[in-house]
C-alpha positions as CSV (number, residue, x, y, z in Angstrom):
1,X,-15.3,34.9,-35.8
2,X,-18.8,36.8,-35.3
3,X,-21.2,36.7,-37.4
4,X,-24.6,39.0,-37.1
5,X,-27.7,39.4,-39.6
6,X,-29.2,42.5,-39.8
7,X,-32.5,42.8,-41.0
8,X,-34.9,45.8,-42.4
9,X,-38.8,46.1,-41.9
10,X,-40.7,46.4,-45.5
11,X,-41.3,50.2,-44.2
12,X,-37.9,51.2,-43.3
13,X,-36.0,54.1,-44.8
14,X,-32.8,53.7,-46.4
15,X,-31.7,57.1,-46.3
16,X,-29.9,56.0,-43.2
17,X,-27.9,54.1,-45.4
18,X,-26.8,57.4,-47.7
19,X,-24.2,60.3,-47.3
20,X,-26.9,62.3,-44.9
21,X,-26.4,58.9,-42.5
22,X,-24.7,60.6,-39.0
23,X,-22.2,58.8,-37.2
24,X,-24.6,59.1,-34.4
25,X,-27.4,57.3,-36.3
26,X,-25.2,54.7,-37.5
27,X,-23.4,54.0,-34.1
28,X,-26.8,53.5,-32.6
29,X,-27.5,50.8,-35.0
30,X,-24.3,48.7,-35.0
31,X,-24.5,48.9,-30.8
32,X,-28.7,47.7,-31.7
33,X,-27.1,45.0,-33.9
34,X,-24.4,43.8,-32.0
35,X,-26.2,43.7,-28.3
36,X,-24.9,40.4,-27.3
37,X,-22.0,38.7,-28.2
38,X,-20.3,35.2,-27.8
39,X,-17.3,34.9,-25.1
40,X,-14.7,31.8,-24.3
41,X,-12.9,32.1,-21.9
42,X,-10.2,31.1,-21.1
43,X,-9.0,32.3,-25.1
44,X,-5.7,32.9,-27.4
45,X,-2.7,31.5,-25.8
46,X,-3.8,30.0,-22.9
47,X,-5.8,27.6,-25.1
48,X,-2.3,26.4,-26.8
49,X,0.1,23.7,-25.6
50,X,-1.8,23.1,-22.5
51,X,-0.5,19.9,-20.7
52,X,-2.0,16.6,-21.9
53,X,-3.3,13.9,-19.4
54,X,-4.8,17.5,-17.1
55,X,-8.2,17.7,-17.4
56,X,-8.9,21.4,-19.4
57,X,-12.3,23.4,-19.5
58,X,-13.2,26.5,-21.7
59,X,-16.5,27.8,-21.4
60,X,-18.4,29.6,-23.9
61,X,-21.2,32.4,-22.7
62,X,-23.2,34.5,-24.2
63,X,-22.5,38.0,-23.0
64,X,-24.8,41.4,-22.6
65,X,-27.9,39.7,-22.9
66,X,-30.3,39.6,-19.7
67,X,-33.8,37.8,-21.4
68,X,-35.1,34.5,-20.5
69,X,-32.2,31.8,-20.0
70,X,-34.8,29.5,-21.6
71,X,-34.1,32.0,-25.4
72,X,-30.5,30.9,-25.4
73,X,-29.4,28.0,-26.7
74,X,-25.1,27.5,-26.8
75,X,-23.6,24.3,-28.2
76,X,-19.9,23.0,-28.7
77,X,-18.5,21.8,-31.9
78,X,-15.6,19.6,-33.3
79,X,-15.0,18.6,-36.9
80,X,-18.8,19.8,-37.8
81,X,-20.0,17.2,-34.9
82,X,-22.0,18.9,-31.4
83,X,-20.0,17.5,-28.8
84,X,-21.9,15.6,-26.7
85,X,-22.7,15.3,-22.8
86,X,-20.9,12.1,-22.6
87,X,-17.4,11.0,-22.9
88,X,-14.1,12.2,-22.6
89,X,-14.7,15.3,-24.5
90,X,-17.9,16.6,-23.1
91,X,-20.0,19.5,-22.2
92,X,-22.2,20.8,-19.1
93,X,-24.8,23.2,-19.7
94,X,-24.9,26.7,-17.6
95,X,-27.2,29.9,-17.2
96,X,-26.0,31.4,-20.7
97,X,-23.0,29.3,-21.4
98,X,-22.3,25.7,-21.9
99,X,-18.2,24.1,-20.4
100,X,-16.6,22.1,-22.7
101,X,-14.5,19.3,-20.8
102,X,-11.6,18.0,-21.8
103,X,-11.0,14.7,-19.7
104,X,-7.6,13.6,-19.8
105,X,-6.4,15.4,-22.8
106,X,-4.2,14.0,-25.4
107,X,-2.6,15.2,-28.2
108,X,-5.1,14.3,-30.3
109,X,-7.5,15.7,-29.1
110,X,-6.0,19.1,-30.3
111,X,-8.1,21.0,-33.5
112,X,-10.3,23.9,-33.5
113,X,-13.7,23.8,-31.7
114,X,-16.5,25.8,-32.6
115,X,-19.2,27.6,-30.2
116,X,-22.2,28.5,-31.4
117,X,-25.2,30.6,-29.7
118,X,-28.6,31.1,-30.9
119,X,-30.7,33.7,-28.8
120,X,-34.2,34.6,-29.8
121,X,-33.4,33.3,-33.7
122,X,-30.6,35.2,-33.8
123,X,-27.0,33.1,-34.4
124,X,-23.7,33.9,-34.1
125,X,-20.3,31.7,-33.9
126,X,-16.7,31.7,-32.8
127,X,-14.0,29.2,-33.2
128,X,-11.0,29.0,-31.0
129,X,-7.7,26.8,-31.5
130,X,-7.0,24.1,-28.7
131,X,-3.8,22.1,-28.5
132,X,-2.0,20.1,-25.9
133,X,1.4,19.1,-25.4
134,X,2.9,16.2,-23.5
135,X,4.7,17.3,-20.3
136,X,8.8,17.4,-20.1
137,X,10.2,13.9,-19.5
138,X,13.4,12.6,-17.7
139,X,15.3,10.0,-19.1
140,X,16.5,7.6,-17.1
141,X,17.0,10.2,-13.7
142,X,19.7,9.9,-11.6
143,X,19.2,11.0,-7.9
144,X,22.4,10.1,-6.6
145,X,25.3,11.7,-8.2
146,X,28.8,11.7,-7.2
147,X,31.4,13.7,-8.4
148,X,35.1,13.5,-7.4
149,X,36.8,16.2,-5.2
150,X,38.7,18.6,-7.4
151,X,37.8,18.0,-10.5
152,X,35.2,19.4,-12.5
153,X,32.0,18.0,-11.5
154,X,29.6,17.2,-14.7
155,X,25.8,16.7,-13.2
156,X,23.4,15.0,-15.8
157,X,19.9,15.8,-16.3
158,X,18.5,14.1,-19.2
159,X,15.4,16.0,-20.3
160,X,13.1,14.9,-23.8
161,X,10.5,17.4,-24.7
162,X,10.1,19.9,-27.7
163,X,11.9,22.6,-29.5
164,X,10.5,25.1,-26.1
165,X,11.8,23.2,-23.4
166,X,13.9,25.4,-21.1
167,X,15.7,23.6,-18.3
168,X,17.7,25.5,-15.4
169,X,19.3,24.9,-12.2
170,X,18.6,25.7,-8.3
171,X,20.9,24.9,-5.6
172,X,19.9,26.6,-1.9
173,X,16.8,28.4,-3.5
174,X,19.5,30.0,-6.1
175,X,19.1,29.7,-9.8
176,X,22.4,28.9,-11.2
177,X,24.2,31.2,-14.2
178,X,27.0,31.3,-16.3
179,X,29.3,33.6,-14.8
180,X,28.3,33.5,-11.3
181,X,31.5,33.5,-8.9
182,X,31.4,29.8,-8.3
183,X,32.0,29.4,-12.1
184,X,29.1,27.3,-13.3
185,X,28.8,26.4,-17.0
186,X,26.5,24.4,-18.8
187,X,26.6,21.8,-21.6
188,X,23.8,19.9,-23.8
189,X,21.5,22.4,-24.1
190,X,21.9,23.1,-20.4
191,X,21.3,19.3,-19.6
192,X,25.0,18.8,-17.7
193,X,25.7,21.4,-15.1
194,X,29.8,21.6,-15.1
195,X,31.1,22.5,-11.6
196,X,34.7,23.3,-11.3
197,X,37.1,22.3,-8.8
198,X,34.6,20.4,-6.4
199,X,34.6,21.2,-3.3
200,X,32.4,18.5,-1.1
201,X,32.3,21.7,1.6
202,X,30.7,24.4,-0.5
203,X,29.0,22.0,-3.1
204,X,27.3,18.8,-1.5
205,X,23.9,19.3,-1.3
206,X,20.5,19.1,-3.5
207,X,20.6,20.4,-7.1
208,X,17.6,20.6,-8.9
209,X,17.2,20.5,-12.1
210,X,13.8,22.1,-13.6
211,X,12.3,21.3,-17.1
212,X,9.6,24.1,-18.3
213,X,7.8,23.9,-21.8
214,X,4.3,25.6,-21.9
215,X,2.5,25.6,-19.2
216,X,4.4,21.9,-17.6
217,X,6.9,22.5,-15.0
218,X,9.0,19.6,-13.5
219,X,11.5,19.3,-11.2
220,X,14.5,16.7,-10.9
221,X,16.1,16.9,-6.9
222,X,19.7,15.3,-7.4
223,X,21.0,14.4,-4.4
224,X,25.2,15.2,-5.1
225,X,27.6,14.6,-2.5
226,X,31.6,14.7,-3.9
227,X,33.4,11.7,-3.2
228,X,37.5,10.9,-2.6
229,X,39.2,7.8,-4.5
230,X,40.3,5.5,-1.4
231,X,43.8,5.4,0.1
232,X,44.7,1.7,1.2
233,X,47.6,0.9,3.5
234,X,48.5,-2.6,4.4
235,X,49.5,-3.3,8.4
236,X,49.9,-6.0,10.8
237,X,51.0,-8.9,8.7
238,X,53.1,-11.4,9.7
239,X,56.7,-10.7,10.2
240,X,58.5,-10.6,6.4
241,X,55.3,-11.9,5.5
242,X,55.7,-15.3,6.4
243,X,53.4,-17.4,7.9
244,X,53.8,-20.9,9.6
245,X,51.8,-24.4,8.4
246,X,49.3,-24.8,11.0
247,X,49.1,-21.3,12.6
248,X,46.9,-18.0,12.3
249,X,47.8,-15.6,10.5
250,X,46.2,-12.0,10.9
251,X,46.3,-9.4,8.0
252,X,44.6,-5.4,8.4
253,X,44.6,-3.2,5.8
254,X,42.9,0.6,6.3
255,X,41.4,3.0,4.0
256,X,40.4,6.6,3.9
257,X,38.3,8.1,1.3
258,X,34.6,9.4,0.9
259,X,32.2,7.8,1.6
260,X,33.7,5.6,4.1
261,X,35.4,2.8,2.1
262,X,33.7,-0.6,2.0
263,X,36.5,-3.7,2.5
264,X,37.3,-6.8,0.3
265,X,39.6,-9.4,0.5
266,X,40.8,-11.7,-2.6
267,X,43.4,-14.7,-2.7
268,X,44.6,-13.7,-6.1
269,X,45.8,-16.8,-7.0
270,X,42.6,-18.2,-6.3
271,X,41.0,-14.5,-7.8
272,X,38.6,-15.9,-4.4
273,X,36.8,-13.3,-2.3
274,X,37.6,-14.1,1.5
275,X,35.1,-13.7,4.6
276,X,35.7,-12.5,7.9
277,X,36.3,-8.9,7.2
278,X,36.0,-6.7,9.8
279,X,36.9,-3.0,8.7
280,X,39.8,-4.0,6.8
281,X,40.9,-7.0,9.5
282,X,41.2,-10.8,7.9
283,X,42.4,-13.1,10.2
284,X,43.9,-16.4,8.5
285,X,43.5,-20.0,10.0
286,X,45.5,-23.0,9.5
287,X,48.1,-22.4,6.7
């Protein structure tokens, strides 16, 4: 909001004022009234939802006025207060203008501030609306997700924020959409990425996921890599699976599977884990 005073001399003639005023005349004594004017910069939007914990300036300058420096006088103001130099709300004083610092914004800190100027006696105001917005948060990431070959691969990307956040999906530099050839679909507000029929060939790679709300951008890289349940086939063990008091015995078993299986051995009566596993090979001493 502006505000101007205009003032008369005791001499003037009002007859400007009347129905014999010409546009010309009158245009000539707005532009006379109105010669400078009160900027902030940056303004509308791009003072809304900015992210908290960035530091944020807007300065305020007085525009189309070339006098003195020392005739100009600009202060901020919050809830009727002039903001200081000091602290985490702050301001520095320029040629014309005066920068309002916001140091580590938070959410509180949002409201309407208030610039004022004052040039040669002459005042005139504006207030502008500030707010901040915490960024887009995951919950409890996972980096590492795999998926079993052939079924429909569900990749989770927990994301908290507010009723604007927007999340979406790259994989090799292409954002992912519902009805693409591959298939895609999405689920929880686009938080699970559904992939049917994995394929470790065409899908293993790095997905990420992106969270956008205001002006925050974040980015989730999930490493995915399919995996195959393991196939286990016991081998040389002792003949009818007898062995003798005394002697070794030697038992292998092998797997196949993705990743590369990792081997256990268990007396089950004993429900015991056994050492001496080399890729699926126990050998048994002394029965």
């Amino acid at each position: 909001m502006l505000r101007s005073t205009l003032y008369f001399p005791p001499n003037a003639s009002f007859a400007l004022l009347g129905m014999r005023c010409s546009p010309l005349i009158f245009t000539l004594l707005l532009h006379l009234c109105t010669a400078w004017e009160v900027v902030v910069t940056p303004n509308g939007d791009r003072l809304l939802d900015q992210r908290t914990g960035d530091n944020f300036m807007v300065a305020c300058k007085v525009k189309d006025y070339d006098g003195a420096a020392s005739d100009v006088k600009v202060e901020w103001y919050k809830n009727g207060n002039v903001v200081s130099r000091m602290g985490s709300i702050m301001t520095i004083y320029k040629t014309y203008a005066n920068q309002l610092l916001i140091n580590r914004p938070k959410i509180s800190d949002s409201g309407d501030y208030v610039c004022k100027a004052e040039v040669d006696g002459e005042e005139k105001e504006t207030s502008v609306r500030i707010s901040f917005a915490d960024p887009p948060k995951f919950i409890n990431p996972e980096t590492e997700q795999h998926p079993e070959e052939g079924s429909t691969a569900e990749i989770v990307c927990n994301v908290e924020g507010t009723e604007k956040l927007e999340v979406f999906w790259q994989f090799n530099g292409t954002i992912l959409e519902e009805g693409s050839p591959r298939g895609y679909e999405f689920q929880n507000d686009r938080q699970i990425l559904m992939i049917p029929e994995y394929d470790s060939k065409k899908d293993d790679g790095i997905y990420n996921c992106n969270a956008a709300q205001f002006s925050s951008f974040e980015t989730l890289a999930i490493n995915v890599t399919g995996y195959s349940r393991p196939v286990i086939t016991v081998f040389d063990t002792p003949d009818n699976n007898i062995g003798f008091e005394g002697a070794s015995a030697k038992i292998q078993c092998g797997a196949v599977g993705k990743p590369k299986p990792q081997y256990q051995w268990f007396d089950k009566p004993l429900r015991k884990e056994m050492g001496g596993i080399d890729s699926g090979l126990t050998i048994l001493r002394a029965f």
